[in-house]
N, C-alpha and C positions, 0 to 999 in steps of 0.2 A: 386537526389530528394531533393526537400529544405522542409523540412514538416514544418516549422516555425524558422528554429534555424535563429539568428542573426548575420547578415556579415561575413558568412562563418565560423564561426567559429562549434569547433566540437560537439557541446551539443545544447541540448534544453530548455523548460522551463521546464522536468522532468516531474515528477508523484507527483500524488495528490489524498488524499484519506479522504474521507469524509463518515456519517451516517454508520461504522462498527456495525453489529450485528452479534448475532448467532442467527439464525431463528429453531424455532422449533414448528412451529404453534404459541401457545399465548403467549411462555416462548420469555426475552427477554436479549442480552448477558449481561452475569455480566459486568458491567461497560460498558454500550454501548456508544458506543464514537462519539461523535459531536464534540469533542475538543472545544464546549465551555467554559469549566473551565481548559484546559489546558490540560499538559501530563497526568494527573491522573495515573494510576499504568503502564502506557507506557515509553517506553523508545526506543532511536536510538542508536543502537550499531557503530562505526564510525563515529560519526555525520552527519550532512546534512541537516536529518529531522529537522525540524521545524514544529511548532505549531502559526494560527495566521490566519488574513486575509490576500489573495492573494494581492500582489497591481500586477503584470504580471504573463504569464502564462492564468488560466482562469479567468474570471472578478471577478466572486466573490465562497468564498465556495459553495458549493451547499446546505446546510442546515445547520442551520441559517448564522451565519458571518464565525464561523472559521472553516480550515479543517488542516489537517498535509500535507504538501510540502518537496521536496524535497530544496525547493530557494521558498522562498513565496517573493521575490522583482527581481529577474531576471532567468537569467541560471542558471542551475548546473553547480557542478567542471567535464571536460571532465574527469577525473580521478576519478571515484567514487564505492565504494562497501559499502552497507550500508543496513541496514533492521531497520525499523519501527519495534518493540515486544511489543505483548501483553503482558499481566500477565495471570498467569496459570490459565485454567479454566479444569473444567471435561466436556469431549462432554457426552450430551444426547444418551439414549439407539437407536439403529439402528429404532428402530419403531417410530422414532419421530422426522425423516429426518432430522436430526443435518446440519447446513450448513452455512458456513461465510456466509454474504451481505454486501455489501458496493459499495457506488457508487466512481467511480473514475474518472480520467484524465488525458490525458495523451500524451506528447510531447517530445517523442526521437528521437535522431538522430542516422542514420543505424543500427549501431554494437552497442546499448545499448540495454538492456532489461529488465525486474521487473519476479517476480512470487509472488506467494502466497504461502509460509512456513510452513510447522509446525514441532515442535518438543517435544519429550514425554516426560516426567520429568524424570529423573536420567539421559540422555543421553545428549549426545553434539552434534549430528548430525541433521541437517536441510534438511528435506526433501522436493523438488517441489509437490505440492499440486494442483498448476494451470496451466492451459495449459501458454505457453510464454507470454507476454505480451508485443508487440516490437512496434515498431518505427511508423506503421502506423495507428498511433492513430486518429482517427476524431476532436481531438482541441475540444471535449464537451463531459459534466458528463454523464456516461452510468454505467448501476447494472453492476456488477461482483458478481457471486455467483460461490462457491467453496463448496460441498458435503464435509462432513464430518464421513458418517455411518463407512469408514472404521475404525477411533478411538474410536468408541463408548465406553465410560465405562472408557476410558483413562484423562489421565492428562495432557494436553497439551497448549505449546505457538504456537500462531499463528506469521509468520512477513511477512510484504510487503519488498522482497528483492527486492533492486536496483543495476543493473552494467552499469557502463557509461567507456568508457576506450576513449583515446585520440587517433586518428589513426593518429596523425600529421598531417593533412589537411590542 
């Protein structure tokens, strides 16, 4: 299946993530992120991410110019492990449907795939939060919302992980 990569090669134009909130009815996430002023308390572990206007991949961020990419000017590396991190926030009480938002996009090839992360302050482990996020992406911005009630009260980072691996193709 060629779902967009270029000339056979093994990667695509990756994931892209744009208008990040925490939804809680009116409340709205601390630092809600449009990546128009940039990383702000974000950061890429691995690098990759980038921060900027797409020039390939999708045509433009989807609110207003900038969003975070994984390659905001071509493909990803077919060799990639990397997560986009928030900064630490506390999720809202269970009664106040706590839950990421963001819209996203997104272009892997087979054996790549993303989730939605989180991790609780004093620990070093990153838990899957999101169902998979793989390869048969439609090429256009769609919501992804990830519930959060189960941390309620807690201390936590959220990250968009990314695996891209090479099969030698």
């Amino acid at each position: 299946i060629d779902n967009g990569a270029q000339g056979g090669l093994d990667n695509g134009y990756g994931w892209y993530i744009d208008d990040v909130n925490l939804k809680t009815g009116p409340l709205e996430f601390p630092n809600s992120q449009q990546w128009e002023s940039g990383w702000g308390d974000w950061y890429a572990d691995n690098g990759t991410w980038e921060i900027g206007v797409p020039t390939e991949g999708p045509d433009s961020a989807y609110s207003p110019d900038k969003c975070a990419g994984t390659n905001l000017t071509g493909l990803y590396t077919p060799t990639t492990v990397t997560r986009l991190v928030s900064p630490y926030f506390i999720v809202p009480a269970v009664t106040e449907n706590p839950r990421i938002e963001c819209m996203h996009w997104q272009n892997f090839e087979s054996a790549d795939y993303g989730y939605v992360q989180i991790k609780e302050k004093g620990t070093s482990e990153w838990t899957n939060i999101s169902e998979q996020i793989a390869y048969d992406g439609s090429n256009v911005w769609s919501k992804l919302q990830v519930m959060l009630s189960e941390y309620a009260g807690k201390e936590v980072q959220i990250a968009f992980y990314f695996y891209a691996i090479d099969n030698g193709a």
